[in-house]
DOBA-705918 format. One record per atom (N, C-alpha, C, O): residue number from 1; residue in three letters; atom name; x, y, z. Coordinates in nm, 4 decimals. Example, Ala and Ser with C-alpha at 12.3 -4.5 7.8 and 13.67 -1.06 7.14 Angstrom:
2
1, ALA, N, 1.3190, -0.5690, 0.7800;
1, ALA, CA, 1.2300, -0.4500, 0.7800;
1, ALA, C, 1.3200, -0.3300, 0.7800;
1, ALA, O, 1.4236, -0.3319, 0.8465;
2, SER, N, 1.2850, -0.2250, 0.7080;
2, SER, CA, 1.3670, -0.1060, 0.7140;
2, SER, C, 1.2900, 0.0030, 0.7870;
2, SER, O, 1.3409, 0.1138, 0.8039;
This chain:
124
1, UNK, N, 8.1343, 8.7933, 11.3516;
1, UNK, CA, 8.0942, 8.8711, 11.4676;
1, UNK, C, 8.2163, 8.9296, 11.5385;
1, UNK, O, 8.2101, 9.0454, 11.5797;
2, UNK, N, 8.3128, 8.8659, 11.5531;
2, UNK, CA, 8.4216, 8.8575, 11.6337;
2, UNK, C, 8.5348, 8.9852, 11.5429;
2, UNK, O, 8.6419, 9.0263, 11.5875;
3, UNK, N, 8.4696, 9.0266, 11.4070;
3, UNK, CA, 8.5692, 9.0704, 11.3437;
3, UNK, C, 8.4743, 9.2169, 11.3758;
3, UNK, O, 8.5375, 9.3134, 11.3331;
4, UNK, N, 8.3538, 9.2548, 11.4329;
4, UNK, CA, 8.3296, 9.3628, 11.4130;
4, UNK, C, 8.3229, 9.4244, 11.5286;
4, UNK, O, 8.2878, 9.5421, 11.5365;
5, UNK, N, 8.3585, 9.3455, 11.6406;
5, UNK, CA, 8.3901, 9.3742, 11.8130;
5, UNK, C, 8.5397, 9.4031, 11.7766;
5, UNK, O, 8.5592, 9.5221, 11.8014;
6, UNK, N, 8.6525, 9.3447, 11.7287;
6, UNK, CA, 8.7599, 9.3615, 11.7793;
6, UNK, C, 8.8243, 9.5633, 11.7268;
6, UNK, O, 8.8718, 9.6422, 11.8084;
7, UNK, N, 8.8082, 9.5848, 11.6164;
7, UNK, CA, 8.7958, 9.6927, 11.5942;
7, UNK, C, 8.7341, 9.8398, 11.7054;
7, UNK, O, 8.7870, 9.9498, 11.7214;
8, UNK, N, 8.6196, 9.7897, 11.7593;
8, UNK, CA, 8.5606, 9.8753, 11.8521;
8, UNK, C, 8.6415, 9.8559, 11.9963;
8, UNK, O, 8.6601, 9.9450, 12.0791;
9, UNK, N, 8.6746, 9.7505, 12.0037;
9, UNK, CA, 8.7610, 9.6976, 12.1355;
9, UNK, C, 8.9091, 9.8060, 12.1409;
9, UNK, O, 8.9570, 9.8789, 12.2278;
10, UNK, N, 8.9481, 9.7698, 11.9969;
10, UNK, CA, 9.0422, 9.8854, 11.9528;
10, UNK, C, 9.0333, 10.0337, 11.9981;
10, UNK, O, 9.1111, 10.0777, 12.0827;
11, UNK, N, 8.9823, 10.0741, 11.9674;
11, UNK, CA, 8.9278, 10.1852, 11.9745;
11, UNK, C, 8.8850, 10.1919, 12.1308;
11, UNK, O, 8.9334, 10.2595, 12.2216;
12, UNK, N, 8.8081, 10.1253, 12.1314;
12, UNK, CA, 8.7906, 10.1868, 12.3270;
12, UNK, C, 8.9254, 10.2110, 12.3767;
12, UNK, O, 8.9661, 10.3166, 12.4251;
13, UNK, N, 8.9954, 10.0950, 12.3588;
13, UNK, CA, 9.1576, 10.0760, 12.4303;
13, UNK, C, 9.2438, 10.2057, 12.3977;
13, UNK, O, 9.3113, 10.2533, 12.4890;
14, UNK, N, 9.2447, 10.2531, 12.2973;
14, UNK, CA, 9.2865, 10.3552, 12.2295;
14, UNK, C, 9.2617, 10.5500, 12.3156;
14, UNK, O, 9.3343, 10.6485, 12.3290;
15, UNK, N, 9.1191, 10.5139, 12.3518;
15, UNK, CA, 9.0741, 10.5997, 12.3824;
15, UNK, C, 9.0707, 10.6238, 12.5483;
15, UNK, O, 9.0559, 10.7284, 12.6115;
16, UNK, N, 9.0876, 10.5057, 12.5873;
16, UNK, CA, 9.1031, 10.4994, 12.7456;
16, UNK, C, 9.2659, 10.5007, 12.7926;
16, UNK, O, 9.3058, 10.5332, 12.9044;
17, UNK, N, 9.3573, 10.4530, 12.6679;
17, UNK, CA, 9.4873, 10.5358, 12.6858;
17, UNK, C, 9.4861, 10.7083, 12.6843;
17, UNK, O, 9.5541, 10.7872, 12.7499;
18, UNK, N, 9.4332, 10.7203, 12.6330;
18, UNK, CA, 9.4554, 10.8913, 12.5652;
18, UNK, C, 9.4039, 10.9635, 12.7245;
18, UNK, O, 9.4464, 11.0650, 12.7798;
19, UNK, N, 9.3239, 10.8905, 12.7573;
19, UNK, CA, 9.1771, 10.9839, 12.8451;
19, UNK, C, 9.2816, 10.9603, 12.9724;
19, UNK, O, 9.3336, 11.0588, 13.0247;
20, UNK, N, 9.3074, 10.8402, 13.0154;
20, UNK, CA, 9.4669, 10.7771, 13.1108;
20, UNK, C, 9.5624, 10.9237, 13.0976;
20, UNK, O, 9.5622, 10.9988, 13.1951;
21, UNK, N, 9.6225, 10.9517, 13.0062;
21, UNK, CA, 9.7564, 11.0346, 12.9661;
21, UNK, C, 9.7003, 11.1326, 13.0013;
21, UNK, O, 9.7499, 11.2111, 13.0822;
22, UNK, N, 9.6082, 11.1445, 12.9581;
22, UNK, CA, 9.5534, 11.2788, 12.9297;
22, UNK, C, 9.5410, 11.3642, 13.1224;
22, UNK, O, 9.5998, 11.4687, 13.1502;
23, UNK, N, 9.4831, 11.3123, 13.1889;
23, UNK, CA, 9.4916, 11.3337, 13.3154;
23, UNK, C, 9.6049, 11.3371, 13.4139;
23, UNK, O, 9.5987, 11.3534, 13.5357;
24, UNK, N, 9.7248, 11.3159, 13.3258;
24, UNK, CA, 9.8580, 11.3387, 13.4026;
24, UNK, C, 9.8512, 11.4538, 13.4964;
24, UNK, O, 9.7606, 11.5337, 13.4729;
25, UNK, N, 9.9135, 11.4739, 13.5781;
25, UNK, CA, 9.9223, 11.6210, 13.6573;
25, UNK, C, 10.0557, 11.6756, 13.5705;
25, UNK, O, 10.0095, 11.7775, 13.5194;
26, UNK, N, 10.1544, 11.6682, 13.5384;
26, UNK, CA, 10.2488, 11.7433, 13.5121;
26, UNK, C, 10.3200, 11.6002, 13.3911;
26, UNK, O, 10.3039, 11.4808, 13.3659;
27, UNK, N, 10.4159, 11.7389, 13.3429;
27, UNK, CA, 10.4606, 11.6152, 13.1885;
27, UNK, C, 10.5998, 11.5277, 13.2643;
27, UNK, O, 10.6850, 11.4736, 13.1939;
28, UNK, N, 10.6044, 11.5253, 13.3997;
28, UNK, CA, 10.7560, 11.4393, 13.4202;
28, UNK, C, 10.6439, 11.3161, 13.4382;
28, UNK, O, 10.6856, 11.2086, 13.3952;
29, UNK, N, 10.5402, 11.3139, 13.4814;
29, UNK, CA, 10.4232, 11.2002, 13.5227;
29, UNK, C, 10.3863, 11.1196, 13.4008;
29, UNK, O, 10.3907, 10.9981, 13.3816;
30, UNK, N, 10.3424, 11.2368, 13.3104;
30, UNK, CA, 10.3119, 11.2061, 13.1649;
30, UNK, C, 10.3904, 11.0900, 13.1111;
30, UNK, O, 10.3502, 10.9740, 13.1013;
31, UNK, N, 10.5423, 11.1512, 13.0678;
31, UNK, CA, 10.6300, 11.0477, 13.0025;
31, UNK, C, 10.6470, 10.9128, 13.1221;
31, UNK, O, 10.6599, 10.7980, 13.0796;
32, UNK, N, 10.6455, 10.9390, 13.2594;
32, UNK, CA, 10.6798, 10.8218, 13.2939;
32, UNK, C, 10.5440, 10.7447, 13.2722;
32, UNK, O, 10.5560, 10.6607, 13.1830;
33, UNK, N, 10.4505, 10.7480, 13.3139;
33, UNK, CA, 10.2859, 10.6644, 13.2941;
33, UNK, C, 10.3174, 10.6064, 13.1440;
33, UNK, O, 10.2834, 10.4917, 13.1151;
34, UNK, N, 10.3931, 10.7027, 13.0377;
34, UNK, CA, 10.3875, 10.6658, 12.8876;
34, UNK, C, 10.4704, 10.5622, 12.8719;
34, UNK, O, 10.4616, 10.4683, 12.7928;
35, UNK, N, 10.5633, 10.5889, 12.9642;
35, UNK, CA, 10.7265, 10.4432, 12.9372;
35, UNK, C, 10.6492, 10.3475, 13.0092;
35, UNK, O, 10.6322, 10.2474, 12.9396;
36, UNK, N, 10.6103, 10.3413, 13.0910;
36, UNK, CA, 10.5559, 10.2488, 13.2098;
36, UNK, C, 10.4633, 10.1467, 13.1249;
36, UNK, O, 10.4866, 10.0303, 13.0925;
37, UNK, N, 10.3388, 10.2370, 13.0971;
37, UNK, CA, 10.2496, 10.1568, 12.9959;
37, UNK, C, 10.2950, 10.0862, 12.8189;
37, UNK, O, 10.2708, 9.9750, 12.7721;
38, UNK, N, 10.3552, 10.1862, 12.7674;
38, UNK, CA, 10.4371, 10.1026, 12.6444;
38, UNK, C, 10.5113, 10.0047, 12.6696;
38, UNK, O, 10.5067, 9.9015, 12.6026;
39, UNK, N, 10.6122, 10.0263, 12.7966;
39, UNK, CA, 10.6864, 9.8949, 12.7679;
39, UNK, C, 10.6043, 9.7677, 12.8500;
39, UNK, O, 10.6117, 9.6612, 12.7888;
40, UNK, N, 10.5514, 9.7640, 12.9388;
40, UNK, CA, 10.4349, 9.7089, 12.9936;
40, UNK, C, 10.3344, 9.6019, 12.8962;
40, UNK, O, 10.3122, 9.4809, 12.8953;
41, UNK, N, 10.2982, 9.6969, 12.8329;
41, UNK, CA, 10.2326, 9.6490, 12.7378;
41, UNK, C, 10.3440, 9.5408, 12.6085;
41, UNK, O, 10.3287, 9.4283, 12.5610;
42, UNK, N, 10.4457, 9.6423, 12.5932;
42, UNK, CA, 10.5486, 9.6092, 12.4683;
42, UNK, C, 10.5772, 9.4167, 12.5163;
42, UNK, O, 10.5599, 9.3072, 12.4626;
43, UNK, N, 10.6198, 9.4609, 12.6239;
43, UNK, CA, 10.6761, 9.2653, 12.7100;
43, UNK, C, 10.5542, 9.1776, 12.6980;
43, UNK, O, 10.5541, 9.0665, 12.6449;
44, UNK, N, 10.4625, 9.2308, 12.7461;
44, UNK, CA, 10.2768, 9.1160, 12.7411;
44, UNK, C, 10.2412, 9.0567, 12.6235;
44, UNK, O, 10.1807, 8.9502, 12.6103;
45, UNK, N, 10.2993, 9.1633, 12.5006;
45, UNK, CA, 10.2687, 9.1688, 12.3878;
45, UNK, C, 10.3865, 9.0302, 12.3132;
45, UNK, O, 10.3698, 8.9192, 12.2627;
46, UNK, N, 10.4863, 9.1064, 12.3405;
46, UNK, CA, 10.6020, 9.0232, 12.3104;
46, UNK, C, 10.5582, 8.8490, 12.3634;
46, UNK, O, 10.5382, 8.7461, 12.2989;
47, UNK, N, 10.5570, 8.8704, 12.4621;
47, UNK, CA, 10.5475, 8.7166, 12.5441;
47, UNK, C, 10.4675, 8.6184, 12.4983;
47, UNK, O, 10.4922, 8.4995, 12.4781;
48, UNK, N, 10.3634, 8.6850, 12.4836;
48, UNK, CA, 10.2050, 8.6179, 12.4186;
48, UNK, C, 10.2735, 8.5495, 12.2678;
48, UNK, O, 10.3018, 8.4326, 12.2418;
49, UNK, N, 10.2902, 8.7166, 12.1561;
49, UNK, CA, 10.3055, 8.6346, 12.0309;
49, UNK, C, 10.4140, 8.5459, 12.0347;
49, UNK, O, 10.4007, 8.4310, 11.9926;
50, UNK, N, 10.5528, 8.5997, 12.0949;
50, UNK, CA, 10.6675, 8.4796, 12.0650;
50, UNK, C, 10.6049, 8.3205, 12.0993;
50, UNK, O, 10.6529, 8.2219, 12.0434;
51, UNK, N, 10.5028, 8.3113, 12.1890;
51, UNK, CA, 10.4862, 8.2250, 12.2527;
51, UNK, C, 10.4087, 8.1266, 12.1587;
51, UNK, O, 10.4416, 8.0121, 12.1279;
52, UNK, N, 10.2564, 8.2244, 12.1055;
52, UNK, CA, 10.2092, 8.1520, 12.0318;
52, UNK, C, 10.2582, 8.0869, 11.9053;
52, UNK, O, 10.2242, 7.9773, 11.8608;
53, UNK, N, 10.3733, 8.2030, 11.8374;
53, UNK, CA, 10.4965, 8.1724, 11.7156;
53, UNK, C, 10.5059, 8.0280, 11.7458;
53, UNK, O, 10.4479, 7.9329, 11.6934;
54, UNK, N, 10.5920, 8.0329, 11.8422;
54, UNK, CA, 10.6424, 7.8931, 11.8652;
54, UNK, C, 10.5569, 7.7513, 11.8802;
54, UNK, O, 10.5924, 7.6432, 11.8332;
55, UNK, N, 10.4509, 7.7735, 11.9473;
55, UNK, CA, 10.3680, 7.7131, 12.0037;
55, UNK, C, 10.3224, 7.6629, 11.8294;
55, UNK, O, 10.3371, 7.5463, 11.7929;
56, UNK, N, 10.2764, 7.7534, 11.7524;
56, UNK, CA, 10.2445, 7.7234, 11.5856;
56, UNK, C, 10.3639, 7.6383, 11.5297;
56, UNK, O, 10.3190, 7.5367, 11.4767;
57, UNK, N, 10.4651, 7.6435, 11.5252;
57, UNK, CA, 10.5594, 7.6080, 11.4865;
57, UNK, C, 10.6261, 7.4226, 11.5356;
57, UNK, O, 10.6679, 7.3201, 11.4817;
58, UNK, N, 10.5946, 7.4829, 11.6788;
58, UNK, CA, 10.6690, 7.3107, 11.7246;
58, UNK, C, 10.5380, 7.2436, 11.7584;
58, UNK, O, 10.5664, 7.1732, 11.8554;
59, UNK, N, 10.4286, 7.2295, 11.7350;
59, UNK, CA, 10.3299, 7.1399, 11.7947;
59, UNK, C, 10.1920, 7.1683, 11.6686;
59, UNK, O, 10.1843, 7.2508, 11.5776;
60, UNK, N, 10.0985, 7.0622, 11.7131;
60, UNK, CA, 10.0029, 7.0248, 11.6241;
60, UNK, C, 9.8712, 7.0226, 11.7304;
60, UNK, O, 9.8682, 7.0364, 11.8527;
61, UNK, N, 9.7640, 6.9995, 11.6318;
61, UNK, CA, 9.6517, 6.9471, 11.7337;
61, UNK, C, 9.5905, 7.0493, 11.7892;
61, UNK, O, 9.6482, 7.1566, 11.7710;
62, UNK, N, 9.4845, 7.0534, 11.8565;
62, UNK, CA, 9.3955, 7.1199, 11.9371;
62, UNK, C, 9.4585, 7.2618, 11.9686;
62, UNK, O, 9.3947, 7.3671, 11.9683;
63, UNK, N, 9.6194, 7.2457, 12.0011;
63, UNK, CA, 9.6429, 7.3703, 12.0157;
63, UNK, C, 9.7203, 7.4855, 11.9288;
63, UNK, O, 9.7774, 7.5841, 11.9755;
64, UNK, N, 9.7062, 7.4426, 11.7664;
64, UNK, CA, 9.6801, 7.5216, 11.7188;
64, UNK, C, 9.6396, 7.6601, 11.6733;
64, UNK, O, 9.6951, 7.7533, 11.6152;
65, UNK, N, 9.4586, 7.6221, 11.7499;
65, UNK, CA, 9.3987, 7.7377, 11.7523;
65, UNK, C, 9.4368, 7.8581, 11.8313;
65, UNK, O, 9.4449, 7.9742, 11.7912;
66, UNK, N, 9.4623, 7.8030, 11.9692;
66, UNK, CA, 9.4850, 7.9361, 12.0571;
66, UNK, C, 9.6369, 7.9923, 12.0228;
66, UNK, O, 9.6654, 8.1111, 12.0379;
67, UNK, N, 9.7275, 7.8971, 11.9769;
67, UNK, CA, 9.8640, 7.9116, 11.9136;
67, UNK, C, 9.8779, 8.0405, 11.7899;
67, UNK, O, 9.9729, 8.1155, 11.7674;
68, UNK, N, 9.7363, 8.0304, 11.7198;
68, UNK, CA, 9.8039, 8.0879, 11.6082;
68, UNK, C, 9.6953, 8.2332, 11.6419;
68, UNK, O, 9.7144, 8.3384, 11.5809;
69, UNK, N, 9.5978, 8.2208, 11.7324;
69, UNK, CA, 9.5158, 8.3757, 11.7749;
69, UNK, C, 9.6619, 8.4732, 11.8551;
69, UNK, O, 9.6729, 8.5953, 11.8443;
70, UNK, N, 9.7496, 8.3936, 11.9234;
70, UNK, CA, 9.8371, 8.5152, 11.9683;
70, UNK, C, 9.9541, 8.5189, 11.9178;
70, UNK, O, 10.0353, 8.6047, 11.9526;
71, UNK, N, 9.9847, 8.4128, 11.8148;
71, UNK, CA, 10.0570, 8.4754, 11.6926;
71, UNK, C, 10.0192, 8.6192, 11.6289;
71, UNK, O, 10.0666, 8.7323, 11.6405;
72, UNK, N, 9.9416, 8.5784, 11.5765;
72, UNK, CA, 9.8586, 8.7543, 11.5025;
72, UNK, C, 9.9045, 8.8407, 11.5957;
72, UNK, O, 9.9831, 8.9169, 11.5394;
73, UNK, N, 9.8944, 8.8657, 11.7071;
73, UNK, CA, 9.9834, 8.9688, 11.8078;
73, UNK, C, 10.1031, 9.0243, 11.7135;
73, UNK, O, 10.1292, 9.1446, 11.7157;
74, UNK, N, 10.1685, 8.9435, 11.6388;
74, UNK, CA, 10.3196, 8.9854, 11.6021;
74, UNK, C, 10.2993, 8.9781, 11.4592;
74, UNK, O, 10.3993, 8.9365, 11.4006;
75, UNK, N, 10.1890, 9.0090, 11.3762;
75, UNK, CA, 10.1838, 9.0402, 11.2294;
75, UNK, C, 10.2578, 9.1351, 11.1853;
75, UNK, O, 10.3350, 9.1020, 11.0953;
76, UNK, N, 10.2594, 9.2126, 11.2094;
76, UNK, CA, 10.2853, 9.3516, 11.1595;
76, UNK, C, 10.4112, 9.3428, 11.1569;
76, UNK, O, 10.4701, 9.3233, 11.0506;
77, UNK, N, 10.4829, 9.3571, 11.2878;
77, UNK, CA, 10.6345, 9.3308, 11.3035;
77, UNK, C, 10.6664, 9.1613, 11.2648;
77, UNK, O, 10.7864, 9.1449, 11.2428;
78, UNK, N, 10.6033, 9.0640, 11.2553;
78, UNK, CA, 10.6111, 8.9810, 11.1917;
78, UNK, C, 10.6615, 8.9280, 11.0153;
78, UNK, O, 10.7247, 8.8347, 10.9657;
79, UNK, N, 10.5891, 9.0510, 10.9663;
79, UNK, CA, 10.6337, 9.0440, 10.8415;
79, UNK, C, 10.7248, 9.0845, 10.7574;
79, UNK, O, 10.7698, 9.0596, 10.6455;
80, UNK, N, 10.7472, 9.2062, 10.9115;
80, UNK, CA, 10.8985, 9.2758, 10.9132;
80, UNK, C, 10.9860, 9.2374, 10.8875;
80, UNK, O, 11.0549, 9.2888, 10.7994;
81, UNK, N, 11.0254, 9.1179, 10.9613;
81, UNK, CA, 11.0943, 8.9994, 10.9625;
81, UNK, C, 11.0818, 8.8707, 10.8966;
81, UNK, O, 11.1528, 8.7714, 10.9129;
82, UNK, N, 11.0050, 8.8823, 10.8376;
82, UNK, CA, 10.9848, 8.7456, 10.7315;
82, UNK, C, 11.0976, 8.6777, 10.6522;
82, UNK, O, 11.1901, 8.7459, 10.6082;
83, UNK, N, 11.0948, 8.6139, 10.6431;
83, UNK, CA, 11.2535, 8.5712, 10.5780;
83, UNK, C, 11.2262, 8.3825, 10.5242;
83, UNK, O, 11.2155, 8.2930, 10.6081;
84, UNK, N, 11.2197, 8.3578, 10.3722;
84, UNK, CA, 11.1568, 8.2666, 10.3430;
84, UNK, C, 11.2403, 8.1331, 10.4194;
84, UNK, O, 11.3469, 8.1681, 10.4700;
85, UNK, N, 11.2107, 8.0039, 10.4325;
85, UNK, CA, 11.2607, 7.9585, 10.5287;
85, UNK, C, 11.1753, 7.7547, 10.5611;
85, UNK, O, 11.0543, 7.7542, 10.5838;
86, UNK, N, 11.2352, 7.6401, 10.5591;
86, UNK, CA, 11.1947, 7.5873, 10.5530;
86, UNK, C, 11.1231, 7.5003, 10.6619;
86, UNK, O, 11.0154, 7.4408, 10.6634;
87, UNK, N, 11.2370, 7.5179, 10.7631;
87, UNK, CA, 11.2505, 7.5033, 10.9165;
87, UNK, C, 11.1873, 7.5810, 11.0444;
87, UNK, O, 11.1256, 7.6848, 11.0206;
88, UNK, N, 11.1962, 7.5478, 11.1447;
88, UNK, CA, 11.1099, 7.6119, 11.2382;
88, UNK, C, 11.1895, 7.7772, 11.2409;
88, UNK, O, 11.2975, 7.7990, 11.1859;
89, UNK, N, 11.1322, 7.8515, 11.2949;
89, UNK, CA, 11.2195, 7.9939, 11.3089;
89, UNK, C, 11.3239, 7.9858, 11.4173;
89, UNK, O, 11.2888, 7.9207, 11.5157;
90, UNK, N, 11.4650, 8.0469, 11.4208;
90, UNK, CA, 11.5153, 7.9803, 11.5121;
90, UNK, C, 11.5129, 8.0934, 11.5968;
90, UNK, O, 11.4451, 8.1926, 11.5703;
91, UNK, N, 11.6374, 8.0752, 11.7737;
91, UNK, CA, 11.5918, 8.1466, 11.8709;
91, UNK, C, 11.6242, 8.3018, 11.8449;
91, UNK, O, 11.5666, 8.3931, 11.9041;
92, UNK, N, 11.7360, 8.3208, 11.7372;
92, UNK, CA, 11.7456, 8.4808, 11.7188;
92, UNK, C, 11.5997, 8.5301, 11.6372;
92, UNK, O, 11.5585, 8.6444, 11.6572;
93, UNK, N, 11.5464, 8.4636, 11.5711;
93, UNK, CA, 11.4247, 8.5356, 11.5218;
93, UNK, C, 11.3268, 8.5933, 11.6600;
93, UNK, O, 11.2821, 8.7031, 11.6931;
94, UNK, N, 11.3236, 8.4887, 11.7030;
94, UNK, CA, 11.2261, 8.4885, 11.8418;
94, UNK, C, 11.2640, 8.6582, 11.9335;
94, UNK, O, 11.1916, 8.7547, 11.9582;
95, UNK, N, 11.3755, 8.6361, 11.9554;
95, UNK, CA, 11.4640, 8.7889, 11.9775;
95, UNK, C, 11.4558, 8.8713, 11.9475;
95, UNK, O, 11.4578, 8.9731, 12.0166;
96, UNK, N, 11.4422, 8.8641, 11.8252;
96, UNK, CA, 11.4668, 9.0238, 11.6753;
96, UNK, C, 11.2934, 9.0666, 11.6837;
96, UNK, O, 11.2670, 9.1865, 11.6934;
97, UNK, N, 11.1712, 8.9580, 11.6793;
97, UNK, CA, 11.0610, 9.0202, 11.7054;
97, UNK, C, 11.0305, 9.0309, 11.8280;
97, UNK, O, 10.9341, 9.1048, 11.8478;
98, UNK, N, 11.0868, 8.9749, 11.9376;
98, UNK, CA, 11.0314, 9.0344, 12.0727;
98, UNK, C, 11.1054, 9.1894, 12.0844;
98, UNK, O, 11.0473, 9.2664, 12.1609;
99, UNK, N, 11.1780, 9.2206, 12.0436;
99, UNK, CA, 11.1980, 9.2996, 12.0479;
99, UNK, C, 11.1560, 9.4638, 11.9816;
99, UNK, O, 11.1451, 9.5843, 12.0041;
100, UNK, N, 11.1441, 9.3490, 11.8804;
100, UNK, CA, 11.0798, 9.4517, 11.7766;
100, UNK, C, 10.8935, 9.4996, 11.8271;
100, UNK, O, 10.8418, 9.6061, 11.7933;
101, UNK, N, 10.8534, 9.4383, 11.8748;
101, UNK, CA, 10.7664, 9.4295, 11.9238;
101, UNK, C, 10.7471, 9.5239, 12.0254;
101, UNK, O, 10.6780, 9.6228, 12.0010;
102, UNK, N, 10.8031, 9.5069, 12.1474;
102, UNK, CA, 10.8319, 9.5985, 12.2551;
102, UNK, C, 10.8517, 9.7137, 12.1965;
102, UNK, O, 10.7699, 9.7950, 12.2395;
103, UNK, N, 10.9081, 9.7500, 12.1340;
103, UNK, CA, 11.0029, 9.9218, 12.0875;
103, UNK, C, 10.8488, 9.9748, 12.0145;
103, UNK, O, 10.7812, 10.0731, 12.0448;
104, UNK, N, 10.8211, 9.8589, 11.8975;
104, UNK, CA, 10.6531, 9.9488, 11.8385;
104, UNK, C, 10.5528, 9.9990, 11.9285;
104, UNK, O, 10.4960, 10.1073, 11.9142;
105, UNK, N, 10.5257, 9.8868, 12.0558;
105, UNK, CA, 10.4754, 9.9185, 12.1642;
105, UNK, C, 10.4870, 10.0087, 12.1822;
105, UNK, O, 10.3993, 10.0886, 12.1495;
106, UNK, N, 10.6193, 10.0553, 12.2541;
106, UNK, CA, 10.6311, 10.1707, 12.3291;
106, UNK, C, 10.6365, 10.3024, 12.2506;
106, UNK, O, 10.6190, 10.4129, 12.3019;
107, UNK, N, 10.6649, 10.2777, 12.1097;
107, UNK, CA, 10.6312, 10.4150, 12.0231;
107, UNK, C, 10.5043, 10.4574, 11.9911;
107, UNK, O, 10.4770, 10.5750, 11.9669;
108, UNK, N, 10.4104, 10.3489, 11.9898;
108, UNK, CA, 10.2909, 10.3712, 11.9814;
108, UNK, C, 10.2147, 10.4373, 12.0510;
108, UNK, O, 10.1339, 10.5120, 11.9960;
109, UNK, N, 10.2235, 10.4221, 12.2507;
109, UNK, CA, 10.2317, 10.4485, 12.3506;
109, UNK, C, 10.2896, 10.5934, 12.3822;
109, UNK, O, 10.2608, 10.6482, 12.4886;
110, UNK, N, 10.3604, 10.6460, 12.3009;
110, UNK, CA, 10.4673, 10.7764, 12.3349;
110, UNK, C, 10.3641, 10.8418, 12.2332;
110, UNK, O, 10.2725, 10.9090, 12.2807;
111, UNK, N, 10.3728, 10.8277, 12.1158;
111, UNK, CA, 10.2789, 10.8898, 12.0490;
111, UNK, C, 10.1180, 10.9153, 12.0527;
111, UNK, O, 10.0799, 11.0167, 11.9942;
112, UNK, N, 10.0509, 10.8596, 12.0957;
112, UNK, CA, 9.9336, 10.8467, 12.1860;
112, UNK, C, 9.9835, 11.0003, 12.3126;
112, UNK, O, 9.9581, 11.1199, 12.2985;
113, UNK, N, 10.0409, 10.9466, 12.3992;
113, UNK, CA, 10.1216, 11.0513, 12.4975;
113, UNK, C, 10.1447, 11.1773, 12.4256;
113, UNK, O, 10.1409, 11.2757, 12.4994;
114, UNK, N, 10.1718, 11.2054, 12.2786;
114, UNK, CA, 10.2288, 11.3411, 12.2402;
114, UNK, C, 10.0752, 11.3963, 12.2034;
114, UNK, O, 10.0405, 11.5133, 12.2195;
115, UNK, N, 10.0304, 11.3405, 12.1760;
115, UNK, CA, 9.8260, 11.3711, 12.1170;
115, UNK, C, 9.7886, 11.4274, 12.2224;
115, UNK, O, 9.7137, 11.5250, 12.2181;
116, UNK, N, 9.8282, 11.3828, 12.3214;
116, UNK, CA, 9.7574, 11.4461, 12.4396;
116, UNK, C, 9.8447, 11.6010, 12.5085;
116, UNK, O, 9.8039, 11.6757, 12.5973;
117, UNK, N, 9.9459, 11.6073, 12.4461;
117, UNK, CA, 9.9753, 11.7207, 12.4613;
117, UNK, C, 9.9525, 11.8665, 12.3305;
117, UNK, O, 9.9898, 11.9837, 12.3358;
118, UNK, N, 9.8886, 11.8025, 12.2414;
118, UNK, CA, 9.8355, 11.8897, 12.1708;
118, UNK, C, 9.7180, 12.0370, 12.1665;
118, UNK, O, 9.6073, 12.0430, 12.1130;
119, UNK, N, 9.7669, 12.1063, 12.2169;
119, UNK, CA, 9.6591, 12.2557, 12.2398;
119, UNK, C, 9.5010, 12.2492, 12.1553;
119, UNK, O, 9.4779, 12.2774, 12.0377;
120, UNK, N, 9.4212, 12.2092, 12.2453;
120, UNK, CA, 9.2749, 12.2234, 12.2065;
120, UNK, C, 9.2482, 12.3441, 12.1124;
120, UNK, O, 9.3288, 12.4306, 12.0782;
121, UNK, N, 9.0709, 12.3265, 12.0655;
121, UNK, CA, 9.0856, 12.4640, 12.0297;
121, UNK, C, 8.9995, 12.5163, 12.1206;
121, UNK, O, 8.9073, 12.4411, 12.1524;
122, UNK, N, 9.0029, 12.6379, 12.1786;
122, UNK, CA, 8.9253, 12.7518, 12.2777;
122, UNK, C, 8.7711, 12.7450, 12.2177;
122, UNK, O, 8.7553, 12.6824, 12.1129;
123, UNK, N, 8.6825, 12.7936, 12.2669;
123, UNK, CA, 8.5750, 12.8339, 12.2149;
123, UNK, C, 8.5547, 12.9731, 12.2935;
123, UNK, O, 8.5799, 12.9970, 12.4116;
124, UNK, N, 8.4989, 13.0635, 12.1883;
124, UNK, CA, 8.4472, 13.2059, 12.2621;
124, UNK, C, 8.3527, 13.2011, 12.3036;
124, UNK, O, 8.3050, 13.2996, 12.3601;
């Protein structure tokens, strides 16, 4: 169930950025609302997965579960960084994807922002 909400959740979020940008008054507003919200988002994002990373890593038990749902936060750039390994990840990893994290954020966020400056088409 949970796998066919999160997709649409996607997508709303997606679309209520655009519709957000999209209502800028002028483009100095634009890019700042765009830095504001990417990196905004980029740190929440960051915070959560490093957190849950770790949280997976140094502990057991019950908290697990919620440990390894905001892991997935940092898949993508996660695997970026993968590096085979026997031991817990140490604190420069933690670094290299919060970071990495933030910057996708905010490109993601900028690009979203450039969509919305794209010329409609007219109708006669």
């Amino acid at each position: 169930m949970l796998l066919l909400i999160l997709p649409a959740l996607v997508v709303a979020a997606l679309i209520a950025l655009y519709v957000r940008l999209k209502r800028q008054s002028s483009e100095r507003a634009l890019w700042h609302a765009a830095i504001r919200i990417g990196l905004g988002l980029g740190v929440l994002r960051a915070l959560l997965a490093t957190t849950g990373w770790y949280i997976v890593e140094h502990s057991g038990g019950p908290l697990q579960i919620p440990a390894y749902a905001l892991a997935m936060l940092a898949w993508p750039e996660g695997a970026m960084l993968a590096e085979r390994r026997t031991a817990p990840a140490p604190v420069s990893f933690h670094v290299a994807l919060a970071a990495l994290i933030i910057l996708t954020t905010a490109a993601a966020v900028i690009t979203v922002a450039l969509l919305t400056r794209i010329p409609g088409r007219t109708r006669d």
